[in-house]
VMD Tcl script that draws the C-alpha trace (Angstrom):
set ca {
  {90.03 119.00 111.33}
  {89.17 115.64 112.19}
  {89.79 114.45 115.80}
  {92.00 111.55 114.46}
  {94.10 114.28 113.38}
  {94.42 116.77 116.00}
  {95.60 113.40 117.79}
  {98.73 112.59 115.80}
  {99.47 116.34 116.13}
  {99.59 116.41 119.58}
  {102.68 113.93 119.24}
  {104.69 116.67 117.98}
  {105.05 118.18 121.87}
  {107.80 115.78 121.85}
  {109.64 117.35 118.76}
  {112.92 119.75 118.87}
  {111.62 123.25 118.70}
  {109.02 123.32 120.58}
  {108.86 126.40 123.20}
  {107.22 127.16 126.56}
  {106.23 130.55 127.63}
  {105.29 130.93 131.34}
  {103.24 133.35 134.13}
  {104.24 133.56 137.34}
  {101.80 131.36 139.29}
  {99.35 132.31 142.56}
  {96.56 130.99 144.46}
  {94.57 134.45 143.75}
  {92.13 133.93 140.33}
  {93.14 137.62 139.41}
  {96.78 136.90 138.46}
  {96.57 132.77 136.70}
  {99.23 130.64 137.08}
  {99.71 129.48 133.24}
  {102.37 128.38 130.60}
  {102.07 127.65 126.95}
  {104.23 125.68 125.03}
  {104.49 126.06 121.30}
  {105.58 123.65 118.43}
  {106.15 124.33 114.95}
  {104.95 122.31 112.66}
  {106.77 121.89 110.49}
  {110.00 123.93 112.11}
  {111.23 124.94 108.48}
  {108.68 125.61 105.97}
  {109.60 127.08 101.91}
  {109.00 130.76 101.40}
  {105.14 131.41 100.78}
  {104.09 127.95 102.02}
  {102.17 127.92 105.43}
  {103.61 127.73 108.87}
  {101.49 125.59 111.14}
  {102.08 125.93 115.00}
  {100.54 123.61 117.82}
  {99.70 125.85 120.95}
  {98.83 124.21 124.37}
  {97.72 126.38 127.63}
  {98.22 124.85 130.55}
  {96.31 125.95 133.71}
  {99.13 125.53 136.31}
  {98.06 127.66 138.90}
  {95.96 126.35 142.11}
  {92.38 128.15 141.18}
  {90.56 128.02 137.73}
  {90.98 130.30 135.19}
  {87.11 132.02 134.85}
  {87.68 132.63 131.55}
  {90.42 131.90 128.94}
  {90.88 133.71 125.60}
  {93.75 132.75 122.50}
  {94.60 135.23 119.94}
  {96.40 136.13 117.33}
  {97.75 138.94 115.36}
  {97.89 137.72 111.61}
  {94.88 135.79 109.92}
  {95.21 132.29 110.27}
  {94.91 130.11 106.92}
  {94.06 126.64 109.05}
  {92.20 126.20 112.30}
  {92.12 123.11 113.96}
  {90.30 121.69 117.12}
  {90.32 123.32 119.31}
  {89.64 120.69 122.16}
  {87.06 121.82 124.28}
  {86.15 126.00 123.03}
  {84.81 127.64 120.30}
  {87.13 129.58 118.17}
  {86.51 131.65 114.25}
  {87.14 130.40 111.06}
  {89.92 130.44 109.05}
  {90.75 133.64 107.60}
  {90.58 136.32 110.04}
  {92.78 136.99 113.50}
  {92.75 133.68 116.00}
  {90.33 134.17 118.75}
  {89.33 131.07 120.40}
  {87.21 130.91 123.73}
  {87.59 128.05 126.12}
  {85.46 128.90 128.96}
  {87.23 127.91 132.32}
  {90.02 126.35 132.83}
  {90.32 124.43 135.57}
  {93.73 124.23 137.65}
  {96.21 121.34 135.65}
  {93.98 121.30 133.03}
  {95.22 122.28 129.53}
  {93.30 123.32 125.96}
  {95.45 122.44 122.50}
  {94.49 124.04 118.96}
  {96.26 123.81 115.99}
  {96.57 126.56 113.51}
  {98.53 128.00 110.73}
  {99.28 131.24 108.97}
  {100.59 132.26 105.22}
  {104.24 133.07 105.39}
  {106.19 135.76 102.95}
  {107.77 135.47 100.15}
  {110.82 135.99 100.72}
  {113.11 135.86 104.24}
  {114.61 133.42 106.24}
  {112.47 133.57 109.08}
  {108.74 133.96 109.90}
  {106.73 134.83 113.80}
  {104.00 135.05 115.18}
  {102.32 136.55 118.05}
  {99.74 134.83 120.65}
  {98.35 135.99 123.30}
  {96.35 134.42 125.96}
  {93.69 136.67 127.85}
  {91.15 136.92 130.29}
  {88.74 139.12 128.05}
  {89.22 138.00 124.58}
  {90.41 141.39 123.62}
  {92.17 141.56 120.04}
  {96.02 141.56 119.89}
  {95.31 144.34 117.23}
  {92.62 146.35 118.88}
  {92.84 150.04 118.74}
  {90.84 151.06 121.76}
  {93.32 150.37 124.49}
  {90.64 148.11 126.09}
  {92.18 145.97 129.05}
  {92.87 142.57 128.28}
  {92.98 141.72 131.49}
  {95.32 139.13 132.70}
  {97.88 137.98 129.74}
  {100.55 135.64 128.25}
  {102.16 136.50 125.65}
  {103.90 133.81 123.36}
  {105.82 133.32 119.81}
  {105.87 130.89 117.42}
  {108.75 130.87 115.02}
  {109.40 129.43 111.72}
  {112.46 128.91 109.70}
  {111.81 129.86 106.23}
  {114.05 128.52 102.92}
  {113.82 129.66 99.36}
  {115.89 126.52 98.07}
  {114.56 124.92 95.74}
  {115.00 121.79 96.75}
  {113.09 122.10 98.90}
  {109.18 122.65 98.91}
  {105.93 122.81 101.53}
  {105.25 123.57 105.04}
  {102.02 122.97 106.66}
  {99.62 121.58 104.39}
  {95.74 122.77 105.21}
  {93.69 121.08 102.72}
  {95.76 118.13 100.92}
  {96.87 120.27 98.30}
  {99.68 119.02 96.13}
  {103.46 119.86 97.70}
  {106.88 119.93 95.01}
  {110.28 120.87 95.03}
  {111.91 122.53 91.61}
  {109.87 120.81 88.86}
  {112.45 121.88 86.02}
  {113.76 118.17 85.47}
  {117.69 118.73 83.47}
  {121.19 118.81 83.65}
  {121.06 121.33 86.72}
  {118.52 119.48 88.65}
  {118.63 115.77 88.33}
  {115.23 115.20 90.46}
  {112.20 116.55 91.76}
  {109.52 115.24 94.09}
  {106.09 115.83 94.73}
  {103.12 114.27 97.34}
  {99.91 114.90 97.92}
  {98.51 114.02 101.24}
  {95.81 112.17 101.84}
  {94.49 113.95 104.44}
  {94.49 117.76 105.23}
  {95.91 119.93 108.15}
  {99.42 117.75 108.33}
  {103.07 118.76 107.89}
  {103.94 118.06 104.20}
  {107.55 118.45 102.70}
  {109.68 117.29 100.20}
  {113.19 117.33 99.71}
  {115.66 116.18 97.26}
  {119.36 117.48 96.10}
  {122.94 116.40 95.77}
  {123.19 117.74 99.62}
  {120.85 115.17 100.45}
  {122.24 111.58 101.53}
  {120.65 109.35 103.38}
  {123.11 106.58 105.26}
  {122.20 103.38 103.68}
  {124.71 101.78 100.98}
  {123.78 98.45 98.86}
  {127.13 96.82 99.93}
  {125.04 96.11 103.84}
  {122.22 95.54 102.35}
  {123.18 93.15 99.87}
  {119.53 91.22 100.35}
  {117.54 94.22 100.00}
  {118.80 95.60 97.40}
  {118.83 92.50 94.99}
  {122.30 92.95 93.04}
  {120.43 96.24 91.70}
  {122.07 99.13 91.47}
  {120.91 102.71 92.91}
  {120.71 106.14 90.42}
  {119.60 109.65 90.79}
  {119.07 111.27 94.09}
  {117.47 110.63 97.74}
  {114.12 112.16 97.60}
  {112.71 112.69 101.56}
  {109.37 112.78 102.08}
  {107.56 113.92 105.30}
  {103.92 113.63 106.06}
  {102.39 114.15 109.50}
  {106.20 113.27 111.08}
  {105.52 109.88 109.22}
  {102.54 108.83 110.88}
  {100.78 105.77 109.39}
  {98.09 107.50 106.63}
  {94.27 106.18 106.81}
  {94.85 105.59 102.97}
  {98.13 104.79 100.42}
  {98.92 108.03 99.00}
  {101.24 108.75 95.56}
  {104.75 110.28 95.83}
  {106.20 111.11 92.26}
  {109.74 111.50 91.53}
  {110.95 112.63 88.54}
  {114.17 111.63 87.31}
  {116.78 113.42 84.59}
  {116.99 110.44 82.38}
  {120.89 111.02 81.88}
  {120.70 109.94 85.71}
  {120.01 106.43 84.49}
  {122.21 104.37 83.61}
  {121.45 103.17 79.96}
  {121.89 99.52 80.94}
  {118.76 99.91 82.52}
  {115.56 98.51 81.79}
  {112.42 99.80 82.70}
  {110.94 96.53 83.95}
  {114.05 95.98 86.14}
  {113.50 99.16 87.97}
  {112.45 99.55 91.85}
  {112.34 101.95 94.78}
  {114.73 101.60 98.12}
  {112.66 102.71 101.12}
  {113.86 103.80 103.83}
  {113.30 105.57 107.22}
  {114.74 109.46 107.84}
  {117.37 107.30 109.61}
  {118.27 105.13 106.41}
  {117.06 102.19 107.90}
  {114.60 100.14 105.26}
  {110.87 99.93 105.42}
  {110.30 96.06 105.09}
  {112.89 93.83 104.01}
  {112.08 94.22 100.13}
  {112.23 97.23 98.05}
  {108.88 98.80 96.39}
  {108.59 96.83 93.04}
  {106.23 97.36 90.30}
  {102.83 97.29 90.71}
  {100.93 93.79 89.38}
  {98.34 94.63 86.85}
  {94.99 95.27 88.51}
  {96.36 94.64 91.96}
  {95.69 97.42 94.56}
  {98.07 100.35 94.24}
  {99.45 99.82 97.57}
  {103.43 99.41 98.58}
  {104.33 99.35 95.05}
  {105.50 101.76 92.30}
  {104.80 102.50 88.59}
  {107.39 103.14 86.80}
  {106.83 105.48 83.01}
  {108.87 107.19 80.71}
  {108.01 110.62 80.05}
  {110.63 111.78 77.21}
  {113.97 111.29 77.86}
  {113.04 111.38 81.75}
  {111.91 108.54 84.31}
  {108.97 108.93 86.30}
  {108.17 106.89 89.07}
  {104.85 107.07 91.29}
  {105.21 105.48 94.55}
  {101.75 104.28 96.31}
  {103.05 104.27 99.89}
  {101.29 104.66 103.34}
  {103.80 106.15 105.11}
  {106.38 108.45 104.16}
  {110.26 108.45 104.68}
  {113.19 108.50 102.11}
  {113.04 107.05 98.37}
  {115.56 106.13 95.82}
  {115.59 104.84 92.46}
  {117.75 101.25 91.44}
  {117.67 99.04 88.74}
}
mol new
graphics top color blue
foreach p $ca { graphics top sphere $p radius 0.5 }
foreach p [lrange $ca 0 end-1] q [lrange $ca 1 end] { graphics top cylinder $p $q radius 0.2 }
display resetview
């Protein structure tokens, strides 16, 4: 993971969910004074997606920690940082080793682990250690001094809903199946791996902003189809523009409608919009960047925003 990244996940301490586990504390090196604090990332992820988790240890005791162990009990699917420590690759149970840890100093990783298919909820167990013993080891070998932590994910199978914690840019969507009974669906890629990346779309989904206050912005167009919402790294500005694709049920459209009339409202998870214009069309051979391209694909719109930061999206024209 690139350090750039670990960065604007360390942000996410200041999110709702995130937990803190603590030891008592002493002056004696034998018994650490310590407390982790864990944040889900994201806190709801779609059945089968990753859930990624942000784990800090925090030395809070008045003597150093000798030596400081983090494990896990499931494989991880993403490993990230750690800051200062060693830990194994992807694929196997978390162990990272950080050496000492001085008194009010703190280590962060970032990591992630496949979720089921199905439920409505997904955990994991940490554990920090003094010996770097397994969580899972058989051999009732002493682990020495220990904290042991959660991290919890919600877990949805609606389909209007899609992603989690995206390791390696890979493309996220909601419900492709574009008709009658599903009048949108939405899909990103990421431009850059080991970031939250969801998507979410639906008649329950309404974002508060109306045309008749924002008369200016919305340029006597009128809006169709559904609020798409789009979240990348907790909307952190992206090194690069990056495509999110909605596509449309084309009896969403009004037939009055012309293609070359049609734009994007943009707008903050609050409703408030991004810039004081909408995303128009892209200019021939201009750089794909804060504009859309609008297609038709059968009797269905497409409509490819390039966009460097994410937030919610709706069709007008």
């Amino acid at each position: 993971m690139r350090l750039s990244t670990l960065g604007r996940l360390l942000g996410a301490l200041c999110l709702a969910g995130s937990v803190t586990y603590a030891a008592a504390g002493s002056a004696s090196a034998s018994t650490p004074g310590w407390i982790s604090s864990v944040t889900p990332l994201p806190p709801k992820v779609h059945n089968g997606a990753d859930a990624g988790y942000q784990v800090m240890i925090t030395n809070t005791g008045t003597s150093n920690i000798s030596q400081l162990f983090l494990v896990s009990a499931d494989p991880t699917t993403f490993v990230g940082g750690p800051d200062g420590g060693d830990c194994l690759p992807a694929g196997v149970t978390l162990k990272c080793s950080f050496g000492s840890l001085n008194a009010g100093a703190s280590v962060t990783i970032v990591v992630a682990f496949a979720t089921p298919s199905s439920g409505n909820g997904f955990t994991e167990m940490f554990q920090a250690n003094t010996t770097g013993v397994s969580l899972n080891d058989k051999h009732h070998t002493s682990h020495g001094d220990t904290l042991d932590f959660t991290g919890v994910t919600d877990l949805t199978s609606d389909k209007d809903f899609g992603g989690g914690f995206d390791k390696d840019t890979s493309l996220v969507q909601d419900n492709g199946s574009i008709g009658k009974n599903n009048a949108q669906s939405t899909q990103v890629t990421p431009p850059v791996g080991g970031v939250i990346a969801t998507v979410q779309d639906g008649p329950a989904l309404n974002l508060p902003f109306s045309c008749d206050t924002n008369s200016t912005y919305c340029q006597g167009k009128t809006p169709f189809g559904e609020w798409s919402q789009v979240n990348v790294d907790n909307g952190a500005a992206q090194p690069s523009f990056f495509p999110i694709t909605l596509m449309i049920y084309g009896k969403s459209v009004p037939n009055t409608v012309a293609q070359s009339s049609i734009a994007l409202i943009h707008t903050d998870d609050n409703g408030n919009p991004i810039g004081t214009d909408p995303l128009l069309q892209c200019a021939s051979g201009a750089p794909l960047e804060n504009c859309i391209q609008v297609s038709k694909v059968g009797p269905n719109w497409k409509i490819v925003a390039w966009v460097d930061q994410n937030g919610g999206f709706k069709g007008m024209g």
